[in-house]
DSSP file (Angstrom, degrees, kcal/mol; ACC not computed):
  #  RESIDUE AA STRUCTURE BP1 BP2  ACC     N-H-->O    O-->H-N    N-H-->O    O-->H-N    TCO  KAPPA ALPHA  PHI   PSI    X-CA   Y-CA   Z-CA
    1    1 A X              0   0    0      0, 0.0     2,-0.1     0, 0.0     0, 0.0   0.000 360.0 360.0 360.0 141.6   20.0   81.5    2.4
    2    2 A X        -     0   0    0      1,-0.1     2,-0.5     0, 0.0     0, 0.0  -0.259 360.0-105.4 -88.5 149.9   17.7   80.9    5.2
    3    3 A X        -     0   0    0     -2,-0.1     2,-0.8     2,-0.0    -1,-0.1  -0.701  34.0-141.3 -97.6 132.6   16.5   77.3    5.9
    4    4 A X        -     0   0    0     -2,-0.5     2,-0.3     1,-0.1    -1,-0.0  -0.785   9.8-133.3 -97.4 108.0   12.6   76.6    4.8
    5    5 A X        -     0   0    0     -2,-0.8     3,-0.1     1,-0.1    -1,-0.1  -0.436  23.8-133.2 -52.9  99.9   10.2   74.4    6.9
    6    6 A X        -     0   0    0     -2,-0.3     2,-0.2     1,-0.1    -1,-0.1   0.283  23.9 -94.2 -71.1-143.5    8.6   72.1    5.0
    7    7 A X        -     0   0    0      1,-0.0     4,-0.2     4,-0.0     3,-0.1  -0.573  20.2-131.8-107.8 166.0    4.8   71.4    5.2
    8    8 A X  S    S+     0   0    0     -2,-0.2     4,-0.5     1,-0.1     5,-0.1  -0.274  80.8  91.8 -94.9  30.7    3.0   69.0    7.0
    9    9 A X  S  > S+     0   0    0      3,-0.1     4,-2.5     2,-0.1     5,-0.3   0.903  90.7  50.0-112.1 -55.1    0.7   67.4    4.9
   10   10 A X  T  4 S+     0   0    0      1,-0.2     4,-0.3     2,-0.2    -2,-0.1   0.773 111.8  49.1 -58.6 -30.8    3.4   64.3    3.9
   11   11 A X  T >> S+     0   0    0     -4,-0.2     4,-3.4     2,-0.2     3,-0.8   0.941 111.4  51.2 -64.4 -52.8    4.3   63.6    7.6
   12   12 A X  H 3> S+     0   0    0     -4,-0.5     4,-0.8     1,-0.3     5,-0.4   0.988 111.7  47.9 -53.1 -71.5    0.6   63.5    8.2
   13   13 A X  H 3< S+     0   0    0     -4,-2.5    -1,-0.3     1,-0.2    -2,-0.2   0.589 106.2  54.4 -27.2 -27.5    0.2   61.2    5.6
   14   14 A X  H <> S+     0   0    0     -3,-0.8     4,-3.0    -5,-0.3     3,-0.5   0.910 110.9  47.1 -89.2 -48.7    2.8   59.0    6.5
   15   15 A X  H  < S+     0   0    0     -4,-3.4     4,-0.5     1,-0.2    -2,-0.2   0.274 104.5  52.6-128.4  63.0    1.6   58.6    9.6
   16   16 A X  T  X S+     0   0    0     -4,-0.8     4,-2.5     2,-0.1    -1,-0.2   0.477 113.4  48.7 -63.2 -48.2   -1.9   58.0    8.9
   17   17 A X  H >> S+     0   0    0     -3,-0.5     4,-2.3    -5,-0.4     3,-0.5   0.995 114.0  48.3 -81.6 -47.1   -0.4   55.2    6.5
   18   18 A X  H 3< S+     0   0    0     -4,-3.0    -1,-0.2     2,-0.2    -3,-0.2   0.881 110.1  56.3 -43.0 -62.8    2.1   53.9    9.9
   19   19 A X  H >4 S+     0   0    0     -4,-0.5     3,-1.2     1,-0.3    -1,-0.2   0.774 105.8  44.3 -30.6 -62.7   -1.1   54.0   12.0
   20   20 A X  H X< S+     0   0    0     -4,-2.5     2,-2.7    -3,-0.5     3,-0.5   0.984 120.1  43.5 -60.2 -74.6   -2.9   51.6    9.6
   21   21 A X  T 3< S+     0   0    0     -4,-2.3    -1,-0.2     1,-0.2    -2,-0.2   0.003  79.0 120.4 -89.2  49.3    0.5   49.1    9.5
   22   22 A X  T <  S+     0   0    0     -2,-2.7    -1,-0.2    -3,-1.2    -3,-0.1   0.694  71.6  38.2 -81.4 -10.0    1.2   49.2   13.2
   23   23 A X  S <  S+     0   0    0     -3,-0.5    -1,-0.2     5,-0.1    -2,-0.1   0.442  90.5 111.9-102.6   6.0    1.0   45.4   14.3
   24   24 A X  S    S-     0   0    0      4,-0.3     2,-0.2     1,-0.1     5,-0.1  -0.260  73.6-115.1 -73.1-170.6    2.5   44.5   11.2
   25   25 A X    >   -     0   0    0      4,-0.1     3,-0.7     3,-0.1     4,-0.2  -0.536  57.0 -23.9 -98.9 155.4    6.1   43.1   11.9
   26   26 A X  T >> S-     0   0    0     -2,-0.2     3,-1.4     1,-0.2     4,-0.6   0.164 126.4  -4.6  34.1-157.7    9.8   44.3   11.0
   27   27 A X  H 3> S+     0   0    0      1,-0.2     4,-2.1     2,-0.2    -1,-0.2   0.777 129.4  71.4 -40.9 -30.3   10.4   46.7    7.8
   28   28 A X  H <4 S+     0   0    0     -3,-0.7    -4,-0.3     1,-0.2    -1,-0.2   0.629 101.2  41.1 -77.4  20.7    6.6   46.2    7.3
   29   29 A X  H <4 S+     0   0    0     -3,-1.4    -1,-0.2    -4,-0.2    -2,-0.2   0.789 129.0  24.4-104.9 -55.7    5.9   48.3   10.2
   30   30 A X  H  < S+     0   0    0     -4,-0.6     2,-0.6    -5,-0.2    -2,-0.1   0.479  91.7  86.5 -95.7 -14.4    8.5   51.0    9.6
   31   31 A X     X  -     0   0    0     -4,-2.1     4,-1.2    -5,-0.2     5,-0.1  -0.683  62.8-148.9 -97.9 156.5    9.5   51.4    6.4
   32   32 A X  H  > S+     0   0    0     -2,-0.6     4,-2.1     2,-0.2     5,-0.2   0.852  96.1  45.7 -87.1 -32.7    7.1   53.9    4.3
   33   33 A X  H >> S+     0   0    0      1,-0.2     4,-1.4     2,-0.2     3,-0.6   0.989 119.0  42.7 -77.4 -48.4    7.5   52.2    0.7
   34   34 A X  H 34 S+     0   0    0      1,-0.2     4,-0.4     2,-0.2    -1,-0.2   0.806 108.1  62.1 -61.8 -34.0    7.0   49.0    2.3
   35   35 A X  H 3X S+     0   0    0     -4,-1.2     4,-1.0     2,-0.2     3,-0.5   0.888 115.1  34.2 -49.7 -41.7    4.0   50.3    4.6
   36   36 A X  H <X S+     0   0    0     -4,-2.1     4,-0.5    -3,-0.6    -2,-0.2   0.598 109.1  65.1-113.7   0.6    2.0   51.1    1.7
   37   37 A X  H  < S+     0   0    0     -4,-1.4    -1,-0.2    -5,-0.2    -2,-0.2   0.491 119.2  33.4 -62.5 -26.9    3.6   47.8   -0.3
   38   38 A X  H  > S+     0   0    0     -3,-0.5     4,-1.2    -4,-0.4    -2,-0.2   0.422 109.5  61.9-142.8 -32.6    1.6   46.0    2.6
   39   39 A X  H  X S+     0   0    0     -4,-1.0     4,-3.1     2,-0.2     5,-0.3   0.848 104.2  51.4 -59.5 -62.9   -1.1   48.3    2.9
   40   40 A X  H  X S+     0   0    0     -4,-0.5     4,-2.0     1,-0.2    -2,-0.1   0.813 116.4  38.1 -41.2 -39.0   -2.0   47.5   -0.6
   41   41 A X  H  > S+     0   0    0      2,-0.2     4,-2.2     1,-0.2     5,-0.3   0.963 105.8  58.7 -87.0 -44.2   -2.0   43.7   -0.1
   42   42 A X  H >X S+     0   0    0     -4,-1.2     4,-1.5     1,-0.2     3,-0.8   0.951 116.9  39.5 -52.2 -53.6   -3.4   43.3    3.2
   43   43 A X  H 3X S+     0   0    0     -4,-3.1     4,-0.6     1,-0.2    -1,-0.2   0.858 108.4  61.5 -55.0 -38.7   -6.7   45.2    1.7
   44   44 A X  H 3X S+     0   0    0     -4,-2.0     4,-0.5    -5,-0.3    -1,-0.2   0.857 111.6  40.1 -40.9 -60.1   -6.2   43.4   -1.4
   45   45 A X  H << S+     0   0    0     -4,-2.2     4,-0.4    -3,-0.8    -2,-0.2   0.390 107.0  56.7-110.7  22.8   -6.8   40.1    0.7
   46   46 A X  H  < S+     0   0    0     -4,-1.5    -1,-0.2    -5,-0.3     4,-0.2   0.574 105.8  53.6-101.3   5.5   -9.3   41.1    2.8
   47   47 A X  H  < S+     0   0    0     -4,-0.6     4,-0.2    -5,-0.2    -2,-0.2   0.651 112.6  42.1 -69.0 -44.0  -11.3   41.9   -0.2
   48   48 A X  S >X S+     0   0    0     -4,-0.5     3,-1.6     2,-0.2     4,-0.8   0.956 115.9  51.6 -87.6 -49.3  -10.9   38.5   -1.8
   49   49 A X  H >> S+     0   0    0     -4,-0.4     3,-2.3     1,-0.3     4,-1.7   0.922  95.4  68.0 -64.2 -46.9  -11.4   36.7    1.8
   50   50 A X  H 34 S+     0   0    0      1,-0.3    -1,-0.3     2,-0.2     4,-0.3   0.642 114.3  29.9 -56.5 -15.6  -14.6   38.4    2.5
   51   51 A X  H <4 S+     0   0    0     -3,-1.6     4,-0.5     2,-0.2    -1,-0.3   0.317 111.2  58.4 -40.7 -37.2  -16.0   36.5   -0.3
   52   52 A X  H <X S+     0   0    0     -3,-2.3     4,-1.4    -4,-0.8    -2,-0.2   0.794 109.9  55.4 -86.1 -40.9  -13.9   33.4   -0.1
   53   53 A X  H  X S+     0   0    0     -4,-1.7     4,-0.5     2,-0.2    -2,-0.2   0.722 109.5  44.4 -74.2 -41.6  -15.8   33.5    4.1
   54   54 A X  H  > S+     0   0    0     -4,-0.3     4,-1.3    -5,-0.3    -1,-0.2   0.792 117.8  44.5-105.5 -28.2  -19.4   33.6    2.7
   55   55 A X  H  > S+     0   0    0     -4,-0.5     4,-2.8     1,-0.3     3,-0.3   0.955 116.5  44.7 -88.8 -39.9  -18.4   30.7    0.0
   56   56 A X  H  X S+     0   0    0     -4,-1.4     4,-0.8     2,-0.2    -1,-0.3   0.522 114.3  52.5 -54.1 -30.5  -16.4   28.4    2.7
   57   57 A X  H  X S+     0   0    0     -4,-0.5     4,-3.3     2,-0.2    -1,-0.2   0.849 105.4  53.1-107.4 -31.9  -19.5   29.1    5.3
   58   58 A X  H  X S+     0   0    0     -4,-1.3     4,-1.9    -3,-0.3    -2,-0.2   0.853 111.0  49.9 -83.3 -37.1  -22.0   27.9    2.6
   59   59 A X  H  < S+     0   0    0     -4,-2.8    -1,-0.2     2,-0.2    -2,-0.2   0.805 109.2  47.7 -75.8  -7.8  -20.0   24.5    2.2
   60   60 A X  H >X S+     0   0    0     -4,-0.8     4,-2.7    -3,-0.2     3,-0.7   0.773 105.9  54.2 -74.7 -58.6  -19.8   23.9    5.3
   61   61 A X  H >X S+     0   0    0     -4,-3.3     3,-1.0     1,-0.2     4,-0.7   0.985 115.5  46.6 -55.4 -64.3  -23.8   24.5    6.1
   62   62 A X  H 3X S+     0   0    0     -4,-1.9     4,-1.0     1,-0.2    -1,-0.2   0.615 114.6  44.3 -77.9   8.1  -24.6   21.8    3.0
   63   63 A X  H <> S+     0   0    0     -3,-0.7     4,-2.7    -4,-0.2    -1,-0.2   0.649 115.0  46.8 -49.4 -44.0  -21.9   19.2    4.4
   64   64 A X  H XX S+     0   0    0     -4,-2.7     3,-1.1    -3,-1.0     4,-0.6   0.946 119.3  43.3 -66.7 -71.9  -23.4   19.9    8.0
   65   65 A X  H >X S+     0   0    0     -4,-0.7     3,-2.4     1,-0.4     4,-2.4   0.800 113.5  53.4-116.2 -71.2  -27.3   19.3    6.0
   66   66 A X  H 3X S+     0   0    0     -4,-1.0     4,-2.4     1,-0.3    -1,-0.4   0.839 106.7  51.2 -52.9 -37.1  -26.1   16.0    3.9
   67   67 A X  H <X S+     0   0    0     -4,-2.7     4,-2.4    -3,-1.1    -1,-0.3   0.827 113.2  37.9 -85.5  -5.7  -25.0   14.3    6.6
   68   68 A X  H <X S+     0   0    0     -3,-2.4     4,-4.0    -4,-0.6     5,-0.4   0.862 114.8  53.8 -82.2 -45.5  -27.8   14.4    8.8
   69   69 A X  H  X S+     0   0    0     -4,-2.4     4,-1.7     1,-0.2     7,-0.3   0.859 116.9  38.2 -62.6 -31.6  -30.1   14.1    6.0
   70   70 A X  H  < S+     0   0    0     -4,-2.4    -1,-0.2     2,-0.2    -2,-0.2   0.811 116.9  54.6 -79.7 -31.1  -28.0   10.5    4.8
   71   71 A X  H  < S+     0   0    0     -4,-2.4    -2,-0.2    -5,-0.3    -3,-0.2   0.892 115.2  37.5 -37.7 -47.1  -27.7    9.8    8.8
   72   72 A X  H  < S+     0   0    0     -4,-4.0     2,-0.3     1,-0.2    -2,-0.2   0.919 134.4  21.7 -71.8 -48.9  -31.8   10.2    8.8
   73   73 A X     <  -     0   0    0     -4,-1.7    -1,-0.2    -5,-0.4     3,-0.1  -0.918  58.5-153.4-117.8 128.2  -32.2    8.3    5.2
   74   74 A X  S    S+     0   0    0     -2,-0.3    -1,-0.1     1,-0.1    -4,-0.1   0.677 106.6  34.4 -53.6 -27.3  -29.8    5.8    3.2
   75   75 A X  S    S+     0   0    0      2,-0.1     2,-0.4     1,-0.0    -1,-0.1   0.528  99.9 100.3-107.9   7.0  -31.4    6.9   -0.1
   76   76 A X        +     0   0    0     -7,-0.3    -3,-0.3   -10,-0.1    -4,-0.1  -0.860  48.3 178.6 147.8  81.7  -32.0   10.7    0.8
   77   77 A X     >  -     0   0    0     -2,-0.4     4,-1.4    -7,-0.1     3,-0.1  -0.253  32.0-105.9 -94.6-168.2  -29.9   12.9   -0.3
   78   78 A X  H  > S+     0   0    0      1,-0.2     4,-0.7     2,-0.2   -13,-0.1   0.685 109.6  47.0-100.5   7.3  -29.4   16.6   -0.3
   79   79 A X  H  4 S+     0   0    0      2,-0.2     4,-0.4     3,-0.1    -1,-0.2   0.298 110.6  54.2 -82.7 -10.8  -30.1   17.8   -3.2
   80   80 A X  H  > S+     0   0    0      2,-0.1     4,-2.8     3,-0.1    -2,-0.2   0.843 104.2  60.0 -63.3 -57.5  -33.1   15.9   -3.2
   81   81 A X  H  X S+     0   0    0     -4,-1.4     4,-1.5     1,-0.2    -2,-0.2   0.857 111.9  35.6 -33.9 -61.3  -33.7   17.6    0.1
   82   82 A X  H  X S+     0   0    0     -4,-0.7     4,-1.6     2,-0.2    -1,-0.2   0.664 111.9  62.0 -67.9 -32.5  -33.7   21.3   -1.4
   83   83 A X  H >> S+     0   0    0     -4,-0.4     4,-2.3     2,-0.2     3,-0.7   0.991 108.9  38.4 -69.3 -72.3  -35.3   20.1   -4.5
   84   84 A X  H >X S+     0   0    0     -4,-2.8     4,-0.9     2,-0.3     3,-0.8   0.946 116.4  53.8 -67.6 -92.2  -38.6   18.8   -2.4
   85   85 A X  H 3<>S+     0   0    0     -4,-1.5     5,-1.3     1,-0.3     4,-0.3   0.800 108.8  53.1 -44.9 -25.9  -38.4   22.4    0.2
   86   86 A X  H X<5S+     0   0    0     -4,-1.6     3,-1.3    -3,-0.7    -2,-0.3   0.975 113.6  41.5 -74.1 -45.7  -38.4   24.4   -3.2
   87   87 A X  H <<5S+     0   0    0     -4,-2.3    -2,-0.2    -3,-0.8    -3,-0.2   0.867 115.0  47.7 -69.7 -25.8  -41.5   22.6   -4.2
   88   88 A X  T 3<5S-     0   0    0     -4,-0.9    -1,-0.3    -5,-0.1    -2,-0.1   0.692 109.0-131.6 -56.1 -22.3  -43.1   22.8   -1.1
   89   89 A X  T < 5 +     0   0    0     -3,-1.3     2,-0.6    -5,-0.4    -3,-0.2   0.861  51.3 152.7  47.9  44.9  -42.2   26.2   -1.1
   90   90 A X      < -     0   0    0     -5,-1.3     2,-2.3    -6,-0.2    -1,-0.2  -0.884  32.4-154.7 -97.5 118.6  -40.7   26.2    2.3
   91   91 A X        +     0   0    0     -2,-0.6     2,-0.3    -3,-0.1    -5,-0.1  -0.389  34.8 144.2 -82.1  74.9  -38.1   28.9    2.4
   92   92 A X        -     0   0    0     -2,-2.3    -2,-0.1    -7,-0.1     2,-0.1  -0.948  43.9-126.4-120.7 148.6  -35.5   28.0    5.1
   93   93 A X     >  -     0   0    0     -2,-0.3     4,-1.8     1,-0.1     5,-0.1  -0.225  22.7-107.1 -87.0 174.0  -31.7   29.0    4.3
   94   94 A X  H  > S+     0   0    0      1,-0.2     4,-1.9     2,-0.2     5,-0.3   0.939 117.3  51.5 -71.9 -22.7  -29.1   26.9    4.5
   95   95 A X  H  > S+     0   0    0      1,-0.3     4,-1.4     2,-0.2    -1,-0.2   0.881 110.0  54.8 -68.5 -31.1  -27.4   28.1    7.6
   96   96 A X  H  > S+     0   0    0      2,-0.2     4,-2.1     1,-0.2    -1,-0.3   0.877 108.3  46.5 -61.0 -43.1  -30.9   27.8    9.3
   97   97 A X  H  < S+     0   0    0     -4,-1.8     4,-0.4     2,-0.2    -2,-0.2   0.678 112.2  53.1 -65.7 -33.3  -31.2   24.2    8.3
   98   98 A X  H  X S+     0   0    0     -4,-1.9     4,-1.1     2,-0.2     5,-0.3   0.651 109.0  47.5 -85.0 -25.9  -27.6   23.6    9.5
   99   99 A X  H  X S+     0   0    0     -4,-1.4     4,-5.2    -5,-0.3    -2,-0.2   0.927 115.7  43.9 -70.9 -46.4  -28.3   25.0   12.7
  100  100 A X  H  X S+     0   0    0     -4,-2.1     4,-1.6     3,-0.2     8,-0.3   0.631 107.3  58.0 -67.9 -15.6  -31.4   23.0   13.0
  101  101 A X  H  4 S+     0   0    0     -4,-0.4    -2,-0.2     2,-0.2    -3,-0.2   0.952 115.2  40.2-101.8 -84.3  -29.6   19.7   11.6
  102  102 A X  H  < S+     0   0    0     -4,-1.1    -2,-0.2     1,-0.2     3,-0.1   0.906 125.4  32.0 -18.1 -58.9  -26.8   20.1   14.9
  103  103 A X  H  < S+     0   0    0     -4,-5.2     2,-0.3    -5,-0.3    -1,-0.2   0.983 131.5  20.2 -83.1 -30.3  -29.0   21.1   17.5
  104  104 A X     <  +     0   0    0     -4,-1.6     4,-0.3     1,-0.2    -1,-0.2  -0.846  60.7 165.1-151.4 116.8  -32.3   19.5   16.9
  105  105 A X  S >> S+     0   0    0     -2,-0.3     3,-1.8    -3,-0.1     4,-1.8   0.612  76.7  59.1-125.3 -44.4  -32.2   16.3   14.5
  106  106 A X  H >> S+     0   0    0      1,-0.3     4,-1.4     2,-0.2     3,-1.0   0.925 106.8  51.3 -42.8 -53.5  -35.6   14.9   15.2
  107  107 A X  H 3> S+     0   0    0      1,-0.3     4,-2.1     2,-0.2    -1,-0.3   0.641 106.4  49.6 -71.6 -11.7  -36.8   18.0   14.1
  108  108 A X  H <> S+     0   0    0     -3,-1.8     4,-1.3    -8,-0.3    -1,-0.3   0.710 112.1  51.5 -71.4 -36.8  -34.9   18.0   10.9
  109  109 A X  H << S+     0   0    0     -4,-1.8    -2,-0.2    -3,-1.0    -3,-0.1   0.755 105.1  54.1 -84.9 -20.9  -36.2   14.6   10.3
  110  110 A X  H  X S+     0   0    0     -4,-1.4     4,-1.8    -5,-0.3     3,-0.3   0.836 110.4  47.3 -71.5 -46.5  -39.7   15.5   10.9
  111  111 A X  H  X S+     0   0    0     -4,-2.1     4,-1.1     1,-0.2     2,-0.8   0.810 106.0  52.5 -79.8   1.6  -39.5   18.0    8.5
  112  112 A X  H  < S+     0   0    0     -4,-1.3     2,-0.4     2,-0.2    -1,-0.2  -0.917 110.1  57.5 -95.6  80.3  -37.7   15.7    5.6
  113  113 A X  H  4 S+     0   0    0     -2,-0.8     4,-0.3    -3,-0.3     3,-0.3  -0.470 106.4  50.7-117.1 -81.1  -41.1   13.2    6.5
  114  114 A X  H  < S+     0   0    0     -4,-1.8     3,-0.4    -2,-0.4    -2,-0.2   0.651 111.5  44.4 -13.6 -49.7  -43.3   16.3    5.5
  115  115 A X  S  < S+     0   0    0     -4,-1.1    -1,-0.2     1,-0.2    -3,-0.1   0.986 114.4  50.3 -53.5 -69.3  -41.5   17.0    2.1
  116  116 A X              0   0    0      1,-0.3    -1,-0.2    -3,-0.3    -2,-0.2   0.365 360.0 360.0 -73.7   6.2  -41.5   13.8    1.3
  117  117 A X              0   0    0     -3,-0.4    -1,-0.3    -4,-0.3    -3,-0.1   0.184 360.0 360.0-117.4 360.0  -45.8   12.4    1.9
């Protein structure tokens, strides 16, 4: 019986899948079942993190906000702070405020005088 070549479409596939797990490390690098064992997860948590990054970034901006704002004020907190810029109805985010709170604090404090008359 004559010997049959198989097809190309699983080799292509495999390394497609290698391609993707080439900096991982040891067997997770080489091994196919363990490539796509690895594939799975890595995606898995860069799914969750991307989400876990937006929530982490937003506790950070109202740490950064409160401390300037209790630095500026002893009784002045930051939810006060947000409370009085929604009635004013001035619409700055937090990351803007946090920026502003680092570089600039006079100007943070000028607008927390504004809110509050």
């Amino acid at each position: 019986m004559t010997r049959i070549r198989r097809g190309y479409i699983a080799r292509r596939r495999r390394t497609k899948i290698r391609l993707f797990a080439s900096t991982f490390r040891g067997a997770h690098s080489r091994l196919t079942r363990t490539i796509i064992q690895q594939k799975i997860r890595a995606l898995a948590s860069s799914h969750r993190d991307r989400g876990r990054q937006k929530r982490n970034f937003r506790r950070l901006w109202i740490t950064r906000i409160n401390a300037v704002i209790r630095d500026i004020r002893v009784s002045y907190s930051y939810s006060r702070f947000i409370n009085d810029l929604y009635k004013r109805q001035l619409l700055l985010n937090r990351k803007i405020l946090a920026q502003i709170a680092i570089s600039n604090t006079n100007c943070l404090y000028t607008i927390s005088n504004e809110i509050i008359k």
